[in-house]
C-alpha positions in Angstrom: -38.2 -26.0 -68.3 -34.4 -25.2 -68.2 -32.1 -25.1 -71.0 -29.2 -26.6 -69.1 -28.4 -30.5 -69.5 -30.5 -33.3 -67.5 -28.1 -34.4 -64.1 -25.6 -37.7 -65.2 -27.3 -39.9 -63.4 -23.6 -40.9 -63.0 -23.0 -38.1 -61.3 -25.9 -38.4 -58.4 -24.4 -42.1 -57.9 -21.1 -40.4 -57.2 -22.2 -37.8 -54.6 -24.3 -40.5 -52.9 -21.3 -42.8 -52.6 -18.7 -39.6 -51.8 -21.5 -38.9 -48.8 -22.1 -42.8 -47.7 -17.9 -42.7 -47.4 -18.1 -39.4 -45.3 -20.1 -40.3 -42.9 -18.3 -43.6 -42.5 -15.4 -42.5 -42.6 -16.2 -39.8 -39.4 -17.5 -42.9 -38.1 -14.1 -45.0 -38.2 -12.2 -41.9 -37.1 -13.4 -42.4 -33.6 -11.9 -42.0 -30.5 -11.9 -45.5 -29.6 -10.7 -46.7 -33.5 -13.9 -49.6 -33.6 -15.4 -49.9 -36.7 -18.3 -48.4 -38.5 -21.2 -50.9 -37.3 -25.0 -49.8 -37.2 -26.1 -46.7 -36.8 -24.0 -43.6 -36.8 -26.5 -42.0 -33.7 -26.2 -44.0 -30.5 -29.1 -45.3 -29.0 -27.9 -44.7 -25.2 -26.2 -42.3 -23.1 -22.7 -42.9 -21.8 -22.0 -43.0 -18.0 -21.0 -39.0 -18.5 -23.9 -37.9 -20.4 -26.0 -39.5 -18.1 -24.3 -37.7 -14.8 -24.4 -34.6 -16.7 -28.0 -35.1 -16.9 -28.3 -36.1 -12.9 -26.4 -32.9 -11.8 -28.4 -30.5 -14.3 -31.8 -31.9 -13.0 -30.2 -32.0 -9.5 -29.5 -28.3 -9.6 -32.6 -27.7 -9.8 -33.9 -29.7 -7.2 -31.1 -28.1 -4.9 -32.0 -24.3 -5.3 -35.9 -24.9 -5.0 -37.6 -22.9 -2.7 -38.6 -24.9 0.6 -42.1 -24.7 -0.2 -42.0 -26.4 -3.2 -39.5 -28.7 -2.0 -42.1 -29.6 0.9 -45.4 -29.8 -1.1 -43.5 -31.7 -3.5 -42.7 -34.2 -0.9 -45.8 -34.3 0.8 -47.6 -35.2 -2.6 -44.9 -38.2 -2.9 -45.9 -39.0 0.5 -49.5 -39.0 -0.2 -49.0 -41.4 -3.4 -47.0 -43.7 -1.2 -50.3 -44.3 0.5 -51.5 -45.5 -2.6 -48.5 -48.7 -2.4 -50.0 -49.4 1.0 -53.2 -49.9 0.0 -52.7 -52.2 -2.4 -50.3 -54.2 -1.5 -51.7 -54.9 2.1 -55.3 -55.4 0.0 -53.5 -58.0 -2.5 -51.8 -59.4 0.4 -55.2 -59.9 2.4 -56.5 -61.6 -0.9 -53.9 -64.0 -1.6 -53.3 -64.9 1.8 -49.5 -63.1 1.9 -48.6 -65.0 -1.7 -45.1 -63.2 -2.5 -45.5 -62.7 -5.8 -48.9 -62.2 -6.6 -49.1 -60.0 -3.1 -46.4 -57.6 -4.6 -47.6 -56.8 -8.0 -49.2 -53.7 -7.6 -46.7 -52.6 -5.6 -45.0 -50.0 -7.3 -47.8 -48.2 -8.6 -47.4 -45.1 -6.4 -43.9 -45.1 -6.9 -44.4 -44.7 -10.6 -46.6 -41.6 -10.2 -43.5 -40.0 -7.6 -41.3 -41.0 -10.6 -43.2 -40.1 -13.6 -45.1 -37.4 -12.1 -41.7 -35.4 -10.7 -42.5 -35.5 -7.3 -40.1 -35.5 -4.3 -39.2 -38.8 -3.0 -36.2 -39.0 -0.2 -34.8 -42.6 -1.6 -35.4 -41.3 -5.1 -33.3 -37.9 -4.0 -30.1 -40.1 -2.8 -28.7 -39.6 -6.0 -29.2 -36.1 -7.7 -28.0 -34.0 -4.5 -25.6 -36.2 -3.6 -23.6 -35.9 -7.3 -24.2 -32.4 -7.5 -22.0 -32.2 -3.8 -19.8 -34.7 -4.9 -18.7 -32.3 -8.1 -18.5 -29.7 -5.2 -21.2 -27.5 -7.0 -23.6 -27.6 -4.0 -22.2 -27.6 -0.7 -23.3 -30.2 2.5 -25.1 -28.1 4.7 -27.8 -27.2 0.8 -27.9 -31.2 0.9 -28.9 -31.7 4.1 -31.7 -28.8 4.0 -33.2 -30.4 0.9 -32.9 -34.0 2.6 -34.5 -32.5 5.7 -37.6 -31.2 3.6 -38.0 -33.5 1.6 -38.1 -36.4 4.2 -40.3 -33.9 6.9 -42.9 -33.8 3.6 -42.6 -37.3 2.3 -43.6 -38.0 6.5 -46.5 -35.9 6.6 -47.7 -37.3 3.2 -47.5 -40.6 4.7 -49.6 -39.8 7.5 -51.9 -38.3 6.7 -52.5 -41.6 4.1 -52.5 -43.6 6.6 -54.9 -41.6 8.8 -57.4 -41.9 6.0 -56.5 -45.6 5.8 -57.2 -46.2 8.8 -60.1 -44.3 10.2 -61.7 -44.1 6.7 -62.7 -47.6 6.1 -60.8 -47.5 3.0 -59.3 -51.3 3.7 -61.7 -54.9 3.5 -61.2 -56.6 6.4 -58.9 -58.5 4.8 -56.5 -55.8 3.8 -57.0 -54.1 7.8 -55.3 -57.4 8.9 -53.1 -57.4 6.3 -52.0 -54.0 7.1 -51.6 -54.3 10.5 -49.2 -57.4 9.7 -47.0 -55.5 7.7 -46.9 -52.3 10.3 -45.7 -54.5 12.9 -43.7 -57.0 11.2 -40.9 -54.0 10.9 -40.9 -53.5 14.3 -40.5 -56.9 15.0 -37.3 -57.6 12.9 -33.9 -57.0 14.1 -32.6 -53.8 14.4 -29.5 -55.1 12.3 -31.4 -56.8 9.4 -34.0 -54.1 9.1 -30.9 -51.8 8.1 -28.9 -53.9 5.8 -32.5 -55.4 4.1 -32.9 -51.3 3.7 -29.7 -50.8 2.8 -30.2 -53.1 -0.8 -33.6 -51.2 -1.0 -31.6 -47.8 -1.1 -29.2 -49.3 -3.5 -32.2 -50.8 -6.2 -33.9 -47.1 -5.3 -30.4 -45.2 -6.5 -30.0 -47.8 -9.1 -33.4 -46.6 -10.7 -32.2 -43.2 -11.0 -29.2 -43.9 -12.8 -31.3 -46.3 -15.0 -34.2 -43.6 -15.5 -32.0 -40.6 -16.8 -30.4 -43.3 -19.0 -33.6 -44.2 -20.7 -35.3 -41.9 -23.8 -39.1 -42.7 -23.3 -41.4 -42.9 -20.8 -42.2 -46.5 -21.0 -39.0 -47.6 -21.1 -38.6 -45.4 -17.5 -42.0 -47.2 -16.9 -40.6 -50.5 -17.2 -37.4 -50.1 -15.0 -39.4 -48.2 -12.0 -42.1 -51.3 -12.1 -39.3 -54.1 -12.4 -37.3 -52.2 -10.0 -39.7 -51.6 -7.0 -41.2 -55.0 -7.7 -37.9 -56.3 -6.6 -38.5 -54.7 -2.9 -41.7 -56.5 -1.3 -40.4 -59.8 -3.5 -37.3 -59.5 -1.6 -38.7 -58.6 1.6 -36.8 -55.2 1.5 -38.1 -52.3 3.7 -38.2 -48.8 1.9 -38.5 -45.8 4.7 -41.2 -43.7 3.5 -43.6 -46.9 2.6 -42.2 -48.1 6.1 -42.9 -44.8 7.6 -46.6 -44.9 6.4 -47.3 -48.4 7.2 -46.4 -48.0 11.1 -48.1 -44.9 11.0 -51.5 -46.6 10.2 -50.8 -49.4 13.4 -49.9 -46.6 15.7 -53.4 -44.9 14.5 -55.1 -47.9 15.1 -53.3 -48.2 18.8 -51.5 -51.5 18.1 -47.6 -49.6 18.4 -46.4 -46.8 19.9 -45.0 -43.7 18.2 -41.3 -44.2 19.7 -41.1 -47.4 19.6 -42.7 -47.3 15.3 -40.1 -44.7 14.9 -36.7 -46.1 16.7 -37.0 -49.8 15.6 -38.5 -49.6 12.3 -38.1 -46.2 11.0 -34.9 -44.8 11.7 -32.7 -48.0 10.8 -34.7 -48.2 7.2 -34.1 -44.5 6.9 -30.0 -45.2 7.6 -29.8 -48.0 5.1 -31.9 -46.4 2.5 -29.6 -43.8 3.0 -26.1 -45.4 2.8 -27.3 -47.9 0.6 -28.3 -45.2 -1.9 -24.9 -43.0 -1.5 -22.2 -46.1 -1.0 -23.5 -48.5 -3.6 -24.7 -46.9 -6.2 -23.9 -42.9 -5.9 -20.5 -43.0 -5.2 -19.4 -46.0 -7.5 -21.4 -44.5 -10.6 -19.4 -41.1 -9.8 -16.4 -43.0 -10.2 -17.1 -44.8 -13.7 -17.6 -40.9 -15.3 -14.4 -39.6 -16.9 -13.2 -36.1 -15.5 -15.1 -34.7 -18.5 -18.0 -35.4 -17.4 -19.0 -31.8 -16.4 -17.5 -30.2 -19.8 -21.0 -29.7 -21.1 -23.3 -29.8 -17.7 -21.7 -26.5 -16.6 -19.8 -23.4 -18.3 -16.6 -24.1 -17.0 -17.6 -27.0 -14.7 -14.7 -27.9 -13.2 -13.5 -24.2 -12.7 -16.4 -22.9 -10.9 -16.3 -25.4 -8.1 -16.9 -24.5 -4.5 -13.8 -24.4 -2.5 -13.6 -26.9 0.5 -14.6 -24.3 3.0 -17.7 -23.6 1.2 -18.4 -27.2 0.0 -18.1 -28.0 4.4 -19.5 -25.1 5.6 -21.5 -23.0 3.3 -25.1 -22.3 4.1 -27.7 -23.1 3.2 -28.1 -20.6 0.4 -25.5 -18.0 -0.7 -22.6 -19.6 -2.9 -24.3 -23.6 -2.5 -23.8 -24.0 -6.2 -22.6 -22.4 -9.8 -24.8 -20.9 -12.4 -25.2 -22.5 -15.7 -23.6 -20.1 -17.2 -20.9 -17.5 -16.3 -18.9 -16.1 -18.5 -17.4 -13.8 -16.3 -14.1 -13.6 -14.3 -13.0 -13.6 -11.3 -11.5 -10.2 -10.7 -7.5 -9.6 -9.5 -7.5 -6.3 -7.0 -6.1 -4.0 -9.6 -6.6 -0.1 -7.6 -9.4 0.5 -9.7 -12.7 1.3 -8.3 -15.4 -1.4 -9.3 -18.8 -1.2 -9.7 -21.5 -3.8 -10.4 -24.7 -3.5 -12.5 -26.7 -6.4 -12.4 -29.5 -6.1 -15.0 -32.4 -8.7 -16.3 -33.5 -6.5 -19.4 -30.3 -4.2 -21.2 -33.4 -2.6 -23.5 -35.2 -1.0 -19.9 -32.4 -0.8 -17.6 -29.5 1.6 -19.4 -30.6 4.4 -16.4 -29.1 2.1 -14.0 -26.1 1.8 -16.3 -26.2 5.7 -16.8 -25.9 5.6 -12.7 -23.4 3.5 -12.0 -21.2 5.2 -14.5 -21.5 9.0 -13.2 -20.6 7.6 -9.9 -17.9 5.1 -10.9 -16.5 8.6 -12.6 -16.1 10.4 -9.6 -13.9 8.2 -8.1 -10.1 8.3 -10.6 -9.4 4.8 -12.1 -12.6 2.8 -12.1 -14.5 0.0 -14.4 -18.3 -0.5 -14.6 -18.8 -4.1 -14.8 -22.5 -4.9 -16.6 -23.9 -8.4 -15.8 -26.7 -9.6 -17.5 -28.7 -12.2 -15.3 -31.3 -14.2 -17.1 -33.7 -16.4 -14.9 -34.7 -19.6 -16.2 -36.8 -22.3 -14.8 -35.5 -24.9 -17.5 -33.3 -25.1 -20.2 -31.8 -27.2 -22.6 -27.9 -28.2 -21.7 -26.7 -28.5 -25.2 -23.8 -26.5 -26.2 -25.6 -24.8 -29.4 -28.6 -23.4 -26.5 -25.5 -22.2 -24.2 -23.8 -20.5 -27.0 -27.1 -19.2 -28.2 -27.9 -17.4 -25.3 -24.5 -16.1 -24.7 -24.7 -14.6 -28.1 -28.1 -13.1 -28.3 -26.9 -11.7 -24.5 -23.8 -9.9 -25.8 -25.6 -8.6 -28.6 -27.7 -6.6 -26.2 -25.1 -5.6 -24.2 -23.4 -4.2 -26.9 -26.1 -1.7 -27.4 -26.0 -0.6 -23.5 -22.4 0.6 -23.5 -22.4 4.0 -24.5 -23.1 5.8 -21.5 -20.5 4.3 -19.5 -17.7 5.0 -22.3 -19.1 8.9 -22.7 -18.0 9.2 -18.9 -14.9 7.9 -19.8 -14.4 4.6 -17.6 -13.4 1.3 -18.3 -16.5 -1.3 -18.7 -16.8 -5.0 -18.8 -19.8 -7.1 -19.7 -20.7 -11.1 -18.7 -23.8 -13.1 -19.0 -25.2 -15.0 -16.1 -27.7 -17.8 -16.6 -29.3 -19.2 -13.2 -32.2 -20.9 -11.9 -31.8 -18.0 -9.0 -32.3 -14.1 -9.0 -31.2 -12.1 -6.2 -28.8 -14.7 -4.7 -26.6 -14.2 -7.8 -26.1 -10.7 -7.2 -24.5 -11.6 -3.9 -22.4 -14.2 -5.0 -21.6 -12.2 -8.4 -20.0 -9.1 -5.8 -17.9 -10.9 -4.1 -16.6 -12.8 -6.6 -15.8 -9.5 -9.0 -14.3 -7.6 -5.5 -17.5 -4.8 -5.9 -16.9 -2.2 -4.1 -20.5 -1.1 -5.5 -23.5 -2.8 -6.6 -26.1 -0.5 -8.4 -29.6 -2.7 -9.4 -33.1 -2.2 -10.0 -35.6 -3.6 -7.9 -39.3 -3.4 -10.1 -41.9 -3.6 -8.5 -44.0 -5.6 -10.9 -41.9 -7.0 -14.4 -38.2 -7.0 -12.7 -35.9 -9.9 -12.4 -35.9 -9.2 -8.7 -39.4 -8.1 -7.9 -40.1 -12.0 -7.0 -36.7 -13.2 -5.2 -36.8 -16.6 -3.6 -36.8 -17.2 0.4 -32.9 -18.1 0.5 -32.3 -14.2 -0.5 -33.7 -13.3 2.6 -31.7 -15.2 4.9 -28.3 -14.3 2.6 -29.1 -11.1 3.9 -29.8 -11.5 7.5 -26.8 -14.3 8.4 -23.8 -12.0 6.5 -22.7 -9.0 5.7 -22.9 -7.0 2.8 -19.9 -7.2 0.0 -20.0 -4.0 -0.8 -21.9 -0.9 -1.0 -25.4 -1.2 -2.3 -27.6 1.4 -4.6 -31.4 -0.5 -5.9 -33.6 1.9 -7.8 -37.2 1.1 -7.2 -38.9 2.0 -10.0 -39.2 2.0 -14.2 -37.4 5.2 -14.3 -34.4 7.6 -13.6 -34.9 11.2 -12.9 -32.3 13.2 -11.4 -33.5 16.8 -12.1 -35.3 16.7 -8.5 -33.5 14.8 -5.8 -34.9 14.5 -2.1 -32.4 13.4 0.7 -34.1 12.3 3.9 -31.6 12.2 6.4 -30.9 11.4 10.3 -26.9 11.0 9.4 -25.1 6.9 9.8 -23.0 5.6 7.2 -25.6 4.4 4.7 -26.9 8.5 4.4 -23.0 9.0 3.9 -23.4 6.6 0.7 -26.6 8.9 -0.2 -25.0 12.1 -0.1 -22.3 11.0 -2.0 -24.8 9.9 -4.9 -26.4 13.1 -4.9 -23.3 15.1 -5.1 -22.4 13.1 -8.0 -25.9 13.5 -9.7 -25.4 17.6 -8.8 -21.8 17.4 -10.8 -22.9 15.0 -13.6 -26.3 16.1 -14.1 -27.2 19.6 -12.3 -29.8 18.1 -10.1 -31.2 19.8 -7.4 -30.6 18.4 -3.8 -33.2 18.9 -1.4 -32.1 17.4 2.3 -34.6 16.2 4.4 -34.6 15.7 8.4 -37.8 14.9 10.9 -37.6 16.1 13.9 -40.2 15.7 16.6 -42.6 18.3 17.9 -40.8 21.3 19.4 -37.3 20.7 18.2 -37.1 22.4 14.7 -34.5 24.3 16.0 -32.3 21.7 16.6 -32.7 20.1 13.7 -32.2 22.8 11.7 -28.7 23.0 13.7 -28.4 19.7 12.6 -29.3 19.6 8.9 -26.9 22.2 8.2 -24.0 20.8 9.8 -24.7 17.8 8.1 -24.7 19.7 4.7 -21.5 21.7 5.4 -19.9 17.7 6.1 -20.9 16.2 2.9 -20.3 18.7 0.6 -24.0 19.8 0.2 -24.0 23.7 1.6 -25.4 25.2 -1.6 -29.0 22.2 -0.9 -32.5 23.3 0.2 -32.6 22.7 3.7 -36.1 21.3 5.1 -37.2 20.2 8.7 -40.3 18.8 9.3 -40.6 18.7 13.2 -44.2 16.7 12.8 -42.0 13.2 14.0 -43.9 11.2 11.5 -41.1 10.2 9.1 -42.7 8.1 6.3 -46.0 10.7 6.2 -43.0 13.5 5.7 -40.7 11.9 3.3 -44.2 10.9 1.0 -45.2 14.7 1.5 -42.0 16.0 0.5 -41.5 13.6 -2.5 -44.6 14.8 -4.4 -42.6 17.9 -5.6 -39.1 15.7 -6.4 -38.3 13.0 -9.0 -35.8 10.7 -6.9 -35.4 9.7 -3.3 -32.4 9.2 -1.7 -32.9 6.7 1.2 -30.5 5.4 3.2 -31.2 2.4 5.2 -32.8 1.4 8.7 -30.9 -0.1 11.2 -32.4 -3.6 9.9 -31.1 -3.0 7.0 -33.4 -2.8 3.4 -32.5 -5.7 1.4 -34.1 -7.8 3.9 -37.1 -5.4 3.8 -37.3 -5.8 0.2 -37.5 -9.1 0.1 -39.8 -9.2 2.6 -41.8 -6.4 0.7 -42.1 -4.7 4.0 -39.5 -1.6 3.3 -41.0 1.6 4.2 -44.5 1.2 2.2 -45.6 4.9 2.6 -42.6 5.8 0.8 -41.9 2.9 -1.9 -45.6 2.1 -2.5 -46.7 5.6 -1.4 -44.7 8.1 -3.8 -44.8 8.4 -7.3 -41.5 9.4 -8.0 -38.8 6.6 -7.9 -36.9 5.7 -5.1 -33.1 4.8 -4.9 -31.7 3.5 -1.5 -28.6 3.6 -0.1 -26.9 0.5 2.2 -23.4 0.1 3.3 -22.0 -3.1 4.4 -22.0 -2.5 8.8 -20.9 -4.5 11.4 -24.4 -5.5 13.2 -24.9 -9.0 14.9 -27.6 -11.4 13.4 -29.4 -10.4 16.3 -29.4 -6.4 15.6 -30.3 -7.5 12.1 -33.2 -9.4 13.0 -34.6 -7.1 15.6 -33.6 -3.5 13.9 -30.8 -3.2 16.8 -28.4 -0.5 16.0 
């Protein structure tokens, strides 16, 4: 027991009272000056915290990778089957009651809903606030409409195949069914659309309503009530309309053209425009221009410009990162170079790198991004500020070797749903006039890019120069230089004379000839050498004409490669994982290659034209 005196009760009764009066006084110091009523937490989201939830989910949705988009889609489809079924078997059984008929209607969309699965009417929404905010531009919204719809369609039929050559129906339900495939057709081209056109507007409406609510029956609840309301109201919904004229055309009782240009496609317009108009655009409007304060670092800074937002692609710059906490840069003189890293503790070689060569070249800054990939994350303030932190922290310990060469340095945290895409968008934006990256082949950041990074490649140019070490380690004491000249060798020889005057390595330069022409390649070689600075190199010609067999051969007595790269170009080989594999898979030394930004058509690109 302590010798000190008991607590005044008195006392305790006075803190609890000074607290109570705290907390209502925060309470009646609100924005809007109402008084303290209820609970201090709010049991609902506001109109903004509900968008900011729509475009954080949406950005998701918007940078997935087609075939998760598609098999997403294809398994909403599928469940959509599961709708048909039962409501064509309830409406057999109670001879087309419209209430009792209807009931189990929205079971499958409560698995798309609940289950996360792609659903076109249910995608109105997301993508279309995300472009609205000008974070994704139209042409991304249009590719993930497109897939979603194309799977959502082959879901649907292949349902309705099973419906109706598995004997899944009672006779019943086949007649039923093959009512309500036909009845669509049947209706006015007019009506169908404007009787879709409230479905797409009770669809969106769900949406909204769904990222509003806290618990999963409550979302249970709105979906059921919601969807109930289409068959009650004899509203057409394109993906449930899609499947049920599938199943009459499978059965022979409607033709494919005539299924799909008087039923489908006006249901897929008004579903459409109902969905955008109605609900979309009008629940944009009712947000405050805070709304993306806490959705996005800088939300309202880091929005496409109209150019992009009308024309960008379908990947590149179609959105912002969650987080970016760097600048853009102002053209200052100074040389700029870019090191894009996913772990500071393994990747201060590529750091090392980009700061020997940054010093050759006067007035320069080394600007170290650190991208970290995440599939999810929460969008509170305290997680973004979290991250940032913990980020800096480890870039503070990754400094040193570009200060020891005696260069300016910057550092920025990126946080993305994306990898290799951010690297493009990340150059151009800091005005790089080099970007020096690893590329692992197992545990890197990039060693699994997504498809868009492929076509970035192939459909622009480069920003800037381009160094990617492949490999866990940096070791210049040995450096091999394969060579048939072109501008992205240029690039290589100028590495390796920076390596030779920062580090001492030795340069060995490398050309294949074929069979019989040594001597000319010899000629060659040293010419080569006496234009790049590299006189004083070991000079080897391998006149065999196999090049990757003689760059492997060679590099089992170096401890870096130096490879520029093919006409095609090697970021697109990369990503592809089809870049020279007797050399990147083949040696055991690392490999560093060398790409400068060129001038080649798509078509060059694509085919390896020079």
């Amino acid at each position: 027991m302590s010798g000190s005196d008991p607590p005044d009760p008195t006392d305790r009764d006075a803190a609890r009272s000074d607290g109570e009066n705290s907390v209502r006084d925060a309470v009646e110091r609100s924005r809007s000056g109402a008084p303290a009523v209820g609970s201090v937490v709010r049991d609902r989201f506001s109109s903004d915290e509900i968008f900011q939830r729509i475009v954080a989910v949406a950005d998701e949705e918007v940078t997935s990778e087609s075939r998760e988009l598609f098999f997403s889609g294809l398994a909403a489809g599928f469940a959509i089957s599961i709708t048909v079924l039962l409501y064509a078997s309830l409406y057999g059984a109670t001879d087309g009651h419209p209430v009792l008929s209807a009931l189990l209607y929205p079971l499958g969309f409560i698995y798309i809903i609940i289950g996360g699965y792609q659903l076109y009417t249910e995608n109105t929404l997301p993508p279309v606030a995300l472009t609205l905010e000008r974070l994704a531009s139209i042409p991304a919204l249009l590719r993930h409409w497109s897939i979603v719809l194309v799977g959502n369609f082959t879901g649907g039929a292949i349902g309705a195949a099973v419906l109706a050559w598995g004997g899944v129906f009672s006779p019943e339900g086949a007649e039923a069914a093959q009512y309500l495939g036909t009845h669509g057709a049947e209706t006015a081209w007019l009506a169908l659309f404007f009787k879709a056109a409230f479905a797409g507007l009770i669809v969106a409406g769900v949406v909204w309503m769904v990222y509003a609510s806290q618990g999963t029956i409550s979302r249970v609840v709105v979906v059921y009530m919601a969807f109930l309301a289409i068959p009650i109201g004899n509203l057409f919904h394109v993906v449930t309309s899609f499947t049920e004229m599938s199943y009459v055309v499978f059965i022979g009782e409607l033709s494919l053209f005539v299924g799909l240009t008087e039923f489908v496609l006006p249901v897929l317009l008004g579903n459409t425009i109902g969905g955008i108009l109605l609900v979309t655009i009008v629940n944009y409007y009712q947000t405050t221009e805070h709304r993306l304060a806490s959705a996005r670092f800088e939300g309202v800074e880091r929005r496409l410009s109209v150019r992009e937002w009308l024309f960008g692609g379908f990947v590149g710059r179609s959105y912002v990162p969650l987080i970016d906490t760097g600048e853009p840069s102002v053209p200052d003189g100074r040389y700029r170079v870019l090191v894009p890293i996913s772990n500071p503790r393994t990747e201060a070689g590529l750091i090392e790198l980009a700061a020997a060569v940054a010093a050759q070249h006067g007035p320069a800054v080394v600007h170290v991004a650190h991208v970290v990939q995440v599939p999810d994350i929460e969008y509170g303030t305290g997680q973004r500020d979290r991250i940032v932190a913990e980020s800096e922290r480890l870039l503070t310990d990754v400094v040193g070797p570009i200060e020891a060469h005696e260069v300016d340095f910057e550092t920025s945290t990126v946080v993305s749903h994306r990898s290799i895409e951010e690297i493009f968008e990340a150059a151009d934006r800091e005005n790089a006039d080099l970007v020096v990256m690893g590329w692992g082949r197992d545990d890197q950041l990039w060693g699994s890019p997504r498809a868009e990074g492929v076509v970035e490649e192939l459909t622009s140019q480069l920003p800037c120069d381009f160094l990617v070490l492949e490999g866990s380690e940096l070791d210049t004491s040995r450096i091999l230089l394969p060579t048939a000249g072109g501008p992205d060798s240029e690039l290589s020889a100028e590495v390796a004379r920076t390596l030779r005057s920062a580090a001492g390595s030795e340069v060995t330069l490398l050309y294949v000839a074929d069979e019989g022409e040594r001597e000319a390649g010899e000629t060659f070689l040293e010419g080569w050498a006496d234009d790049h600075d590299l006189a004083d190199a070991e000079i080897v010609v391998d006149d065999s004409g196999d090049v990757e067999r003689a760059i492997a051969r060679e590099a089992e007595s170096h401890t870096l490669v130096l490879l520029g790269a093919t006409e095609r170009g090697f970021l697109a080989r990369l990503v592809s994982e089809s870049v020279h594999p007797a050399v990147v898979s083949g040696v055991n030394c690392s490999v560093l290659l060398a790409e400068r930004p060129g001038n080649r058509s798509l078509f060059a690109r694509l085919f390896g034209l020079k």
